[in-house]
DRENFI-615284 format. One line per 5 residues: their letters; for each residue x, y, z of N, C-alpha, C. Coordinates in nm, 4 decimals, padded with zeros to 6 digits. Layout:
N
a) X:Y:Z:X:Y:Z:X:Y:Z | ...
# end
This chain:
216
xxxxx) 03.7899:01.8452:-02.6566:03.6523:01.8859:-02.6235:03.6187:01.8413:-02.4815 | 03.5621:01.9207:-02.4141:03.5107:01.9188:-02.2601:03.3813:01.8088:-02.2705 | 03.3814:01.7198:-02.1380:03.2324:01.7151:-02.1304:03.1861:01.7626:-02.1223 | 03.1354:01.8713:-02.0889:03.0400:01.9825:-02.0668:03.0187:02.0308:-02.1881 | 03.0952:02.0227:-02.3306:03.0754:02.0519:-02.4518:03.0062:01.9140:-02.5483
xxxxx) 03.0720:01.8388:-02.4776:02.9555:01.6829:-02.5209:02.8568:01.6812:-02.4992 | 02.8187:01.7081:-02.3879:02.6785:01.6730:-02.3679:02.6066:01.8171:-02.3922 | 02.6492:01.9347:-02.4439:02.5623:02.0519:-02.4421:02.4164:02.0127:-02.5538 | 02.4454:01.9273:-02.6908:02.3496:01.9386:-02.7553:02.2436:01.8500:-02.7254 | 02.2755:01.7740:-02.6002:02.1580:01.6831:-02.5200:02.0753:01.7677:-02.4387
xxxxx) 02.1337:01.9500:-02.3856:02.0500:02.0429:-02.2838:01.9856:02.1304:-02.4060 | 01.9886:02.1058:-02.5443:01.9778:02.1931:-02.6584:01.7743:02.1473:-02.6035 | 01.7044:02.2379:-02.6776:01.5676:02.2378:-02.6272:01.5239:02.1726:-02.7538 | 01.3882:02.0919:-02.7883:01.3223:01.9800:-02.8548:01.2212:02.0348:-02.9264 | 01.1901:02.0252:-02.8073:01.0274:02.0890:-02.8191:01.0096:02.1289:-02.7435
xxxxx) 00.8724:02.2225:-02.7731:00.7868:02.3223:-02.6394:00.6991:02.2452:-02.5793 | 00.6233:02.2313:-02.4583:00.4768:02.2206:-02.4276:00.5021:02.2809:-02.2938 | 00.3730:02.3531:-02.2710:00.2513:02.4391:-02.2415:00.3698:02.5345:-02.1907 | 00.4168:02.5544:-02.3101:00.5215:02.7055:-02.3256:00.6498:02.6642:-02.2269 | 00.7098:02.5485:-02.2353:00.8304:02.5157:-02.1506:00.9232:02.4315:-02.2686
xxxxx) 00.9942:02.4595:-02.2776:01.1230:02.3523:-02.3693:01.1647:02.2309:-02.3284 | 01.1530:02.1830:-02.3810:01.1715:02.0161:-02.3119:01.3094:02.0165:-02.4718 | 01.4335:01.9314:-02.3483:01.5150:01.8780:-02.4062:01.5493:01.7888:-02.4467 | 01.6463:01.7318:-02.5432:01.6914:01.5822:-02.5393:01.7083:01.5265:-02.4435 | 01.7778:01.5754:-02.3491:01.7978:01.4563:-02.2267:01.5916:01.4097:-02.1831
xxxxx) 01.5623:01.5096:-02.1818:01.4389:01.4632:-02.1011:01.3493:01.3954:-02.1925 | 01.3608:01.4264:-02.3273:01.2970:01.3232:-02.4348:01.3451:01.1710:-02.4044 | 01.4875:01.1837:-02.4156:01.5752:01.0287:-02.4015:01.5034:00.9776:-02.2510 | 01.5173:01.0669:-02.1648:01.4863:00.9989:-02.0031:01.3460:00.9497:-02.0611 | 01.2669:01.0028:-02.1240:01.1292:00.9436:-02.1163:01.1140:00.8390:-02.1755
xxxxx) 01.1838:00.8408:-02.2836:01.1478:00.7378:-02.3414:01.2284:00.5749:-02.2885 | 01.3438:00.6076:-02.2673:01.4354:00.4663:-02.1987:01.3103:00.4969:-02.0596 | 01.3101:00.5348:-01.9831:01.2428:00.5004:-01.8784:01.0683:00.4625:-01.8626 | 01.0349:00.4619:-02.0072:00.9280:00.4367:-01.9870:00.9404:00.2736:-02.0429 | 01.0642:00.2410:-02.1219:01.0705:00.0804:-02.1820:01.1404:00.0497:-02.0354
xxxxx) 01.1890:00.1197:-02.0044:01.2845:00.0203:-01.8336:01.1374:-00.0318:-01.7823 | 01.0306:00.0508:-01.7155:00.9115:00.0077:-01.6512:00.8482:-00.0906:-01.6924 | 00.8478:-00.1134:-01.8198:00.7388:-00.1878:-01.9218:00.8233:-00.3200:-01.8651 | 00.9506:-00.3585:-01.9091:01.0184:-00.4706:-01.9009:01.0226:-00.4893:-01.7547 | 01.0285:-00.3933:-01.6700:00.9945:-00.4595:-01.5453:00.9094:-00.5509:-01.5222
xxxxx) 00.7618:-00.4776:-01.5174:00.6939:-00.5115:-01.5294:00.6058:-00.6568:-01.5977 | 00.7017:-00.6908:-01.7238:00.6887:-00.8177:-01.7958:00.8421:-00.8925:-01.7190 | 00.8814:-00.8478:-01.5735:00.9826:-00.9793:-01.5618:01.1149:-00.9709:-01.6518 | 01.1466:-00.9026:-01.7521:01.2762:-00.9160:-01.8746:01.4128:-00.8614:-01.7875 | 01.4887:-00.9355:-01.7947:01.5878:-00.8857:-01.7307:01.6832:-00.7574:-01.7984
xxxxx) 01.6213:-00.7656:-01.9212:01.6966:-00.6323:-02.0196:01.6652:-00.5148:-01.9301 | 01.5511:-00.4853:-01.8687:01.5421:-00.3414:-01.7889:01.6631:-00.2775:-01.7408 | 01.7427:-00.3950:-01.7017:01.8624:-00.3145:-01.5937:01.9530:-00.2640:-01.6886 | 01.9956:-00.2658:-01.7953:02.0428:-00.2174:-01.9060:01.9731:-00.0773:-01.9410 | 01.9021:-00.1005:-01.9743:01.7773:-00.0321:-02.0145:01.7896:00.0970:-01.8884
xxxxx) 01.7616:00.0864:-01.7817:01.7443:00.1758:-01.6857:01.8906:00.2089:-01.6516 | 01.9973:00.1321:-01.6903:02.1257:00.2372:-01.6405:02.1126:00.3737:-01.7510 | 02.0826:00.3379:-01.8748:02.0644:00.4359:-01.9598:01.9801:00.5675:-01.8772 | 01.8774:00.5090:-01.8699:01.7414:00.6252:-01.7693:01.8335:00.6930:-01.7089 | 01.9093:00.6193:-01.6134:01.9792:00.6985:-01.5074:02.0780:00.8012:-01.5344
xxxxx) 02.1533:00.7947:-01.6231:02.2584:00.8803:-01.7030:02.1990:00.9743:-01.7868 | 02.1107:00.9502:-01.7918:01.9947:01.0668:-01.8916:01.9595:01.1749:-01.8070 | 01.8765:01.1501:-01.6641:01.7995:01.1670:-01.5626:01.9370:01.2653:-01.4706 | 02.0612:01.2003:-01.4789:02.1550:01.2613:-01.3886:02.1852:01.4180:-01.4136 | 02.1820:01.4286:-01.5945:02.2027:01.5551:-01.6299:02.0409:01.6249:-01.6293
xxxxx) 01.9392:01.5817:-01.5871:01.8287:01.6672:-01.6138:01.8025:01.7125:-01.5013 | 01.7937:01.6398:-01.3954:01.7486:01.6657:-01.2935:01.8809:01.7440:-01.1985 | 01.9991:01.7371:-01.2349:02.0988:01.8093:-01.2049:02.1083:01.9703:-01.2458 | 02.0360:01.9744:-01.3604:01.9978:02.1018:-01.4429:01.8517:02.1698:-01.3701 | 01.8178:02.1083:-01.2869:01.6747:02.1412:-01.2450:01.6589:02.1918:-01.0686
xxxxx) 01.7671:02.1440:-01.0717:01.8280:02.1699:-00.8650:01.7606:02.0636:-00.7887 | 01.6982:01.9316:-00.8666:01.6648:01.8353:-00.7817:01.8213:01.7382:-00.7443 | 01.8772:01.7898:-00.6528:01.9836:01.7560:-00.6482:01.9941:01.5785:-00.5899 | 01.8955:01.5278:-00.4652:01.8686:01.4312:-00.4349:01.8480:01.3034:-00.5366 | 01.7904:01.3555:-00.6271:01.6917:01.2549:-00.7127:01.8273:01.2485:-00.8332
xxxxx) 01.9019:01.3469:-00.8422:02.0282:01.3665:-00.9156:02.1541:01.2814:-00.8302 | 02.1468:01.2588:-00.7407:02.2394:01.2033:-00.6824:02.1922:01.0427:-00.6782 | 02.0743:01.0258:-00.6709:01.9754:00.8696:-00.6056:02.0137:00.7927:-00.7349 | 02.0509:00.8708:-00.8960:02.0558:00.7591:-01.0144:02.2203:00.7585:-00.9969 | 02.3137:00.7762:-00.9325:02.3803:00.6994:-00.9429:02.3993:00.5700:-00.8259
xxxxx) 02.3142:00.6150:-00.6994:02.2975:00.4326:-00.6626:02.1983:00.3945:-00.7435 | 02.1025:00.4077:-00.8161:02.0163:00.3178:-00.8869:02.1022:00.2591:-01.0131 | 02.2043:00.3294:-01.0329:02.3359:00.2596:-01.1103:02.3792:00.1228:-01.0583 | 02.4794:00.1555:-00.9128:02.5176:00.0709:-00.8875:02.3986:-00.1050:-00.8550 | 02.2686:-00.0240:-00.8075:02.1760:-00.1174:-00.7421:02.1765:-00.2091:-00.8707
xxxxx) 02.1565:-00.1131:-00.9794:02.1095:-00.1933:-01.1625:02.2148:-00.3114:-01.1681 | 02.3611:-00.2700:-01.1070:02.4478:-00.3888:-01.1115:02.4126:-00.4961:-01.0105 | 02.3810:-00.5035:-00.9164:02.3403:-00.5382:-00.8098:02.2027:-00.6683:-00.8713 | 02.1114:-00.5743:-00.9531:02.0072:-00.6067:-01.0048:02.0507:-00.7801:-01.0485 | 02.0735:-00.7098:-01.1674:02.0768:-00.7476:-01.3176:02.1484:-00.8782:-01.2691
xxxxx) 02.2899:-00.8831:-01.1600:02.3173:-01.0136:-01.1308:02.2590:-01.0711:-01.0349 | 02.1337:-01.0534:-00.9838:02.0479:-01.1305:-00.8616:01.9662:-01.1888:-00.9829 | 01.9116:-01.0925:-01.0718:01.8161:-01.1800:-01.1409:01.8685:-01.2974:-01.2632 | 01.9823:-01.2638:-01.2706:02.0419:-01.3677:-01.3632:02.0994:-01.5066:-01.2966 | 02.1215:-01.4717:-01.1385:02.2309:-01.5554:-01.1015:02.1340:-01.6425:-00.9644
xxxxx) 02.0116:-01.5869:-00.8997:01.9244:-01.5811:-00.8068:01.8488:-01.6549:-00.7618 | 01.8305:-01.7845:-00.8344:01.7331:-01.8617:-00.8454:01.7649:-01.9658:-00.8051 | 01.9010:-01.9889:-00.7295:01.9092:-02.0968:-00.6512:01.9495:-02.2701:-00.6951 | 01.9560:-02.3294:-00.6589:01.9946:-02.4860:-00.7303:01.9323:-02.4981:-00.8016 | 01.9463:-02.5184:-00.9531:01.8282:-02.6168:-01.0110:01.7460:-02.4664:-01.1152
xxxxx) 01.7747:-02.3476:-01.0601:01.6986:-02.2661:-01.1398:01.7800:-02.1455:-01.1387 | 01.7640:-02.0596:-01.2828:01.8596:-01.9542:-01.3089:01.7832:-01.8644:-01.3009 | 01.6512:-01.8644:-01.2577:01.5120:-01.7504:-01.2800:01.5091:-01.7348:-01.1091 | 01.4997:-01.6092:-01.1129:01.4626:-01.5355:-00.9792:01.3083:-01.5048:-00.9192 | 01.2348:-01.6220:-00.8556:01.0596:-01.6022:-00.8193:01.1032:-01.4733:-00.8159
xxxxx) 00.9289:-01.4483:-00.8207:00.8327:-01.3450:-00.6905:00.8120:-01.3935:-00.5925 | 00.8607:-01.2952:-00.4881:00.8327:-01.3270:-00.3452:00.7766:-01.1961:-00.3125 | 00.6727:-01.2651:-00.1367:00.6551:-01.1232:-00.0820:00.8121:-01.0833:00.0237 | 00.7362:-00.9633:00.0367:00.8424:-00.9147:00.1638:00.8142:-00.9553:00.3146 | 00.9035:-00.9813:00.3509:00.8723:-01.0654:00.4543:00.8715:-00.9375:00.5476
xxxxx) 00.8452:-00.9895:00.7228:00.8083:-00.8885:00.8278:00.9056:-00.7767:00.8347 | 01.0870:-00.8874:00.8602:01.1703:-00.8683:00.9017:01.2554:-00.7374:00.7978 | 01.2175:-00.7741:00.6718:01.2404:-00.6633:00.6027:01.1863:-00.5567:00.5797 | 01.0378:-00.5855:00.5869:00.9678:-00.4537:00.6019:01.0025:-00.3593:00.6861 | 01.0654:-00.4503:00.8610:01.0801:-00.3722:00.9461:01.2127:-00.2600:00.9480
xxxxx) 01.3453:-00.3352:00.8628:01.3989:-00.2424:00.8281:01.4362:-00.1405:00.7020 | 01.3269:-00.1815:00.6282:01.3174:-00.1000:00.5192:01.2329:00.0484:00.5358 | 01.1200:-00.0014:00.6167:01.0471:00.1486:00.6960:01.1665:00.2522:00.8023 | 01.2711:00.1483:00.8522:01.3563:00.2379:00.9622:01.4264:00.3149:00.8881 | 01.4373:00.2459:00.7467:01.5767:00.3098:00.7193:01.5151:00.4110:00.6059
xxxxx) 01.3896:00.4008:00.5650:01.3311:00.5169:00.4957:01.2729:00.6380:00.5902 | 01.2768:00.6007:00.6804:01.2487:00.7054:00.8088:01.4073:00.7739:00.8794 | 01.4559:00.7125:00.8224:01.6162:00.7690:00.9266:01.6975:00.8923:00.7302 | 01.6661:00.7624:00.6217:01.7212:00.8351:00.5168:01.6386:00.9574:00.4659 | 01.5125:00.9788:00.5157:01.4179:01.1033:00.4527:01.4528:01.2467:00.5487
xxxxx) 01.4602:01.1898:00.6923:01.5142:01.3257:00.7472:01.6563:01.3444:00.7249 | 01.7522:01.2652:00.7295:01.8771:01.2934:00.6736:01.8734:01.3782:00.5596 | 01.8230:01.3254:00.4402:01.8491:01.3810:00.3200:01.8021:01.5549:00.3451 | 01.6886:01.5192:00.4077:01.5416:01.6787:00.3836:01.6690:01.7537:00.4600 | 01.7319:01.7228:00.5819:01.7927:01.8214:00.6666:01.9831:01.8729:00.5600
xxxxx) 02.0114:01.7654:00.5231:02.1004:01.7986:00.4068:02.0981:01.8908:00.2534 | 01.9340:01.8731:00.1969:01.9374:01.9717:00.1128:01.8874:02.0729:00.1876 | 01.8584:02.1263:00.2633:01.7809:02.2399:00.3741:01.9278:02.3297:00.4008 | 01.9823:02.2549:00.4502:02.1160:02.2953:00.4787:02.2345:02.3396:00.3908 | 02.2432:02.2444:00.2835:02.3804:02.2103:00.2081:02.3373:02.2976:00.0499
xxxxx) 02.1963:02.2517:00.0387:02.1792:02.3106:-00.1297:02.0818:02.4021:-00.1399 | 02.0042:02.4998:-00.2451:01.9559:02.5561:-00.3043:01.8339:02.4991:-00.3541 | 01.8043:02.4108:-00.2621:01.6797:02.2968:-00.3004:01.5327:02.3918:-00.2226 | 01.4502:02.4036:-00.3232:01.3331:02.5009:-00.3167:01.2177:02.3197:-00.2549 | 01.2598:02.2430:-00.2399:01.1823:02.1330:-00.2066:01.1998:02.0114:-00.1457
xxxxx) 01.3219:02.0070:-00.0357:01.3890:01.9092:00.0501:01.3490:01.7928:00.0820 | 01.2202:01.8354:00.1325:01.1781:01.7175:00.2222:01.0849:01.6424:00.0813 | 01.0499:01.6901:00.0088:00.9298:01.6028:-00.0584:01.0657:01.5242:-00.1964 | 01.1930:01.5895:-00.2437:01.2860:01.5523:-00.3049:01.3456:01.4105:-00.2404 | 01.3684:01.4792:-00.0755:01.4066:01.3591:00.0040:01.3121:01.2323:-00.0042
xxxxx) 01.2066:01.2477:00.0330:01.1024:01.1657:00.0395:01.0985:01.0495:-00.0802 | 01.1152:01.1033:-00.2081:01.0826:01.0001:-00.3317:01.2055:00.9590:-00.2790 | 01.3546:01.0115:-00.2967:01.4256:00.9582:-00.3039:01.4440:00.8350:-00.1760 | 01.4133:00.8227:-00.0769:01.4052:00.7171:00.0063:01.3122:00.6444:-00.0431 | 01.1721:00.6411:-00.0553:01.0572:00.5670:-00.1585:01.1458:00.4949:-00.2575
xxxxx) 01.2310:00.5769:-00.3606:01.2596:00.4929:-00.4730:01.3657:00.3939:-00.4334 | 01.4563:00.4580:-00.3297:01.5517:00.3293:-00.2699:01.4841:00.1957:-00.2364 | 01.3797:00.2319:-00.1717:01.3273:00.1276:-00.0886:01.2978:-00.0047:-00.1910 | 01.1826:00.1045:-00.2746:01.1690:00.0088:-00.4043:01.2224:-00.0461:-00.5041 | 01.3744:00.0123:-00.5025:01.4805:-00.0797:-00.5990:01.5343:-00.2021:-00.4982
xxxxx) 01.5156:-00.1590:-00.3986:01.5880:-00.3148:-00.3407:01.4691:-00.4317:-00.3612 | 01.3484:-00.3606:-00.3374:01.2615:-00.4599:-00.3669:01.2521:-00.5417:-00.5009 | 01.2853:-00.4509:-00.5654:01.2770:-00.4915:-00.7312:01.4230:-00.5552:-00.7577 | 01.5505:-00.5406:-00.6848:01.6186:-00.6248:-00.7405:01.5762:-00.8074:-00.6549 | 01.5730:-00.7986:-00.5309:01.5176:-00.9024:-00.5080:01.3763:-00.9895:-00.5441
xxxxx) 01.2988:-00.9212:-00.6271:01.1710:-00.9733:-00.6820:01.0714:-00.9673:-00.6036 | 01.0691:-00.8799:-00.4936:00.9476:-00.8440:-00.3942:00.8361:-00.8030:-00.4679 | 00.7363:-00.8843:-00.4640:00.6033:-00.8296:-00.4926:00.5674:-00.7080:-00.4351 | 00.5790:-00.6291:-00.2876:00.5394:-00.5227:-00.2402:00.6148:-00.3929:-00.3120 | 00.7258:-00.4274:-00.3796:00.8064:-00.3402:-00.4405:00.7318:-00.2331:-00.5099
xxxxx) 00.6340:-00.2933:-00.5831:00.5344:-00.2004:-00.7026:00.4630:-00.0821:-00.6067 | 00.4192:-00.1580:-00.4513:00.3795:-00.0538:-00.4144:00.4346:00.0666:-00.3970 | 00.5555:00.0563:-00.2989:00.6488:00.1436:-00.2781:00.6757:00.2153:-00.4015 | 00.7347:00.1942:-00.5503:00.6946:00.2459:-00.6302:00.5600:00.3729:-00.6842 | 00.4647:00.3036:-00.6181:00.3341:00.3844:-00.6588:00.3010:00.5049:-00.5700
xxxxx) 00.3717:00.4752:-00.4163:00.3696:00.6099:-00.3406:00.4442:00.6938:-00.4095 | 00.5681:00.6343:-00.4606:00.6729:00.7694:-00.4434:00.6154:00.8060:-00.6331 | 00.5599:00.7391:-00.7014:00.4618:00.7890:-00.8570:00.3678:00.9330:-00.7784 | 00.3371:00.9331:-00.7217:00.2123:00.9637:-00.6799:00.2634:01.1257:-00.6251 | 00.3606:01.1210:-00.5851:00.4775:01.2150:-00.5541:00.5295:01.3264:-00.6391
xxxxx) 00.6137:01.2135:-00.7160:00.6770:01.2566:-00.8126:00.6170:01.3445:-00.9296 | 00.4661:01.2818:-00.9701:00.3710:01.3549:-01.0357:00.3543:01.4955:-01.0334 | 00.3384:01.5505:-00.9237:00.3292:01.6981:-00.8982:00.4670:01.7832:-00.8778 | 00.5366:01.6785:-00.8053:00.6754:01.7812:-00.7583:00.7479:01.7886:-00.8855 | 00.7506:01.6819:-01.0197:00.7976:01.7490:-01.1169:00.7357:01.8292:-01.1882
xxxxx) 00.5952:01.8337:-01.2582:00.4969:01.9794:-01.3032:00.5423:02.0940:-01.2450 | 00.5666:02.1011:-01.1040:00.6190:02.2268:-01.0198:00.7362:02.2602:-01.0613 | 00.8140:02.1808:-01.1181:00.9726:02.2144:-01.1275:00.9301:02.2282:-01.2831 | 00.8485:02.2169:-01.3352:00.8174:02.2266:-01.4975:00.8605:02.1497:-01.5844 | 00.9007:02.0357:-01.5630:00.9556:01.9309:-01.6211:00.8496:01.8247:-01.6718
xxxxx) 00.8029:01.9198:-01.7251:00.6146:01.8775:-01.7698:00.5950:01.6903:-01.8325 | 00.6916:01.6771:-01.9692:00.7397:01.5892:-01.9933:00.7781:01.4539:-01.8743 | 00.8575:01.4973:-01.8353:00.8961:01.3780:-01.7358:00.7749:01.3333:-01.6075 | 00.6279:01.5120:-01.6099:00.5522:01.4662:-01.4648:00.4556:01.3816:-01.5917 | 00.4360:01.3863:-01.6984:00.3732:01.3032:-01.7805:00.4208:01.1374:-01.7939
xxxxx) 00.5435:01.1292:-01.8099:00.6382:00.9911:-01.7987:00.5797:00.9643:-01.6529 | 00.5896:01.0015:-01.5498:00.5507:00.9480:-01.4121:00.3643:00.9119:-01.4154 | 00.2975:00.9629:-01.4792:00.2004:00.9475:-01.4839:00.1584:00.7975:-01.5197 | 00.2805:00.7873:-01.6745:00.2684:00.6402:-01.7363:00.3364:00.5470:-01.6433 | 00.4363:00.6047:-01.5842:00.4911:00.4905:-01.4872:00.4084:00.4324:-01.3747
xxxxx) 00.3262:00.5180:-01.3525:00.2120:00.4899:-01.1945:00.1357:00.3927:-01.2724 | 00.1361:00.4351:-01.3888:00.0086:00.2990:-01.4817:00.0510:00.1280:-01.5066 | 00.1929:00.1516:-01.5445:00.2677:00.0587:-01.5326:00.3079:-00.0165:-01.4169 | 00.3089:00.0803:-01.3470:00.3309:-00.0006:-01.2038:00.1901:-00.1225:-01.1423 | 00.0863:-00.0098:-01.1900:-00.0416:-00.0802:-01.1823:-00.0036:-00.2751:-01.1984
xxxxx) 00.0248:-00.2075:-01.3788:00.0184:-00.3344:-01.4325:00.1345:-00.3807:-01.4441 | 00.2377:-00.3996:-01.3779:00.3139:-00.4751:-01.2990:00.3288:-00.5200:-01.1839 | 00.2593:-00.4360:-01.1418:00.2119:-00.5355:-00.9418:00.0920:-00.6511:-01.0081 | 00.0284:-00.6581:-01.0935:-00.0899:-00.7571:-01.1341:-00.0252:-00.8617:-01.2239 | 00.0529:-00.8455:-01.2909:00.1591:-00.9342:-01.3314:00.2048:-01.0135:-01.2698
xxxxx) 00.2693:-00.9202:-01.1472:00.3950:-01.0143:-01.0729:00.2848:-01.0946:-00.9827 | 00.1884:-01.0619:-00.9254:00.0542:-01.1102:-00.8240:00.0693:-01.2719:-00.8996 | 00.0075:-01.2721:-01.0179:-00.0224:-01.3126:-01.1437:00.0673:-01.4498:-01.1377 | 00.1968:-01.4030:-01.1267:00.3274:-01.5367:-01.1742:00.3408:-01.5631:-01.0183 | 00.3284:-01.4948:-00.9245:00.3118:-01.5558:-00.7641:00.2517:-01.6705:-00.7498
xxxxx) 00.1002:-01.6235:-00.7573:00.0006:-01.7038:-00.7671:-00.0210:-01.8268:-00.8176 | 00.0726:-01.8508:-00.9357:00.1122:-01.9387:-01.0822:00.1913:-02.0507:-00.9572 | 00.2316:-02.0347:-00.8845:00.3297:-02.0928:-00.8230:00.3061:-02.1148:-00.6642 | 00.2110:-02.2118:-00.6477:00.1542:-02.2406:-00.5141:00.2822:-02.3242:-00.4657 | 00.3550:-02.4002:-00.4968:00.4525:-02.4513:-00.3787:00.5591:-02.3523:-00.3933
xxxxx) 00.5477:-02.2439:-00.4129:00.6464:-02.1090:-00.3433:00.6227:-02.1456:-00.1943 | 00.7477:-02.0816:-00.1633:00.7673:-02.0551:-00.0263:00.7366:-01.9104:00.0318 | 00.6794:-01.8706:00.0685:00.6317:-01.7581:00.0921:00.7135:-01.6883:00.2040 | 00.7555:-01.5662:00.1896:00.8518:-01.4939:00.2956:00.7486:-01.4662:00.3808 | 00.7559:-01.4772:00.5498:00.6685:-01.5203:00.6678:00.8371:-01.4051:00.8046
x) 00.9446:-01.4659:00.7721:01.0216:-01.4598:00.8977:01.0614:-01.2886:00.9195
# end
């Protein structure tokens, strides 16, 4: 048996809403990706588990949909999840196995904006060029947004949530447009979550006045 014969009864259709078929994969993406956010959000290091799943769900949906960028971005949010999962287990330095909240400091901000400014026209001018992408630049766009914000989130950056909430804010409409009604609903809950995980993480910052605060 082919993969392509494995995974067919995951593109098999679920259910309808507002006259569109929503499949297993995009049921599964919603639902693992809406417990990946939650556990973010509460700090659990299970997310990165949790969200490699999202990502392998997400690879065949959004691959099925011609968001080819955002289809390509979960398998570094794969590798990053490895990346993750051992910063937050291993991260915390002498004396502690827990990884703070920190902010982002200048120096990273400064190259995290360059390199979301150098990776958004790259990408936009690559699907423009290379694919069948009816939406380049705004595909490109999350997908640099969501990079930005997994590095933040594997290092425990408090600003992370934001970056998150632009590219929510995004994602909201450009998937409804692609009709992936289901998943612009999941983004809806994720922008909420994000809410209440930037107030969380504020929350356990705050908890912790002799932090060292990123400044350089």
């Amino acid at each position: 048996m082919s993969l392509a014969e494995m995974l067919e009864p995951l593109q098999r259709p679920l259910v309808t809403v507002i006259g569109t078929p929503v499949s297993w994969t995009e049921v599964l993406g919603f639902g693992s990706g809406a417990l990946c956010v939650w556990l973010v959000a509460r700090a659990h290091i299970a997310n990165w588990p949790v969200g490699i799943a999202n990502n392998l769900f997400f690879i065949l949906l959004f691959t099925e949909s011609g968001l080819y960028a955002d289809a390509g971005l979960q398998l570094v949010f794969i590798t990053l999840a490895g990346y993750g999962w051992w910063t937050w287990a291993h991260g915390g330095g002498p004396g502690s196995d827990v990884l703070p909240v920190r902010r982002t400091s200048r120096t990273e901000w400064a190259w995290l904006c360059a390199a979301g400014m150098v990776s958004t026209a790259g990408i936009t001018l690559l699907l423009d060029r290379a694919t069948d992408s009816t939406v380049p630049f705004w595909d490109a766009l999350t997908t640099s947004l969501s990079l930005m914000a997994t590095y933040g989130q594997c290092r425990k950056r408090l600003e992370s949530w934001w970056l998150w909430i632009a590219a929510d804010v995004v994602y909201i409409p450009l998937y409804a447009y692609k009709d992936l009604y289901l998943t612009s609903i999941l983004y809806a809950g994720f922008l909420a979550l994000c809410v209440f995980g930037l107030l969380n993480w504020r929350r356990e910052l705050a908890a912790r006045p002799q932090a060292v605060e990123a400044v350089a």
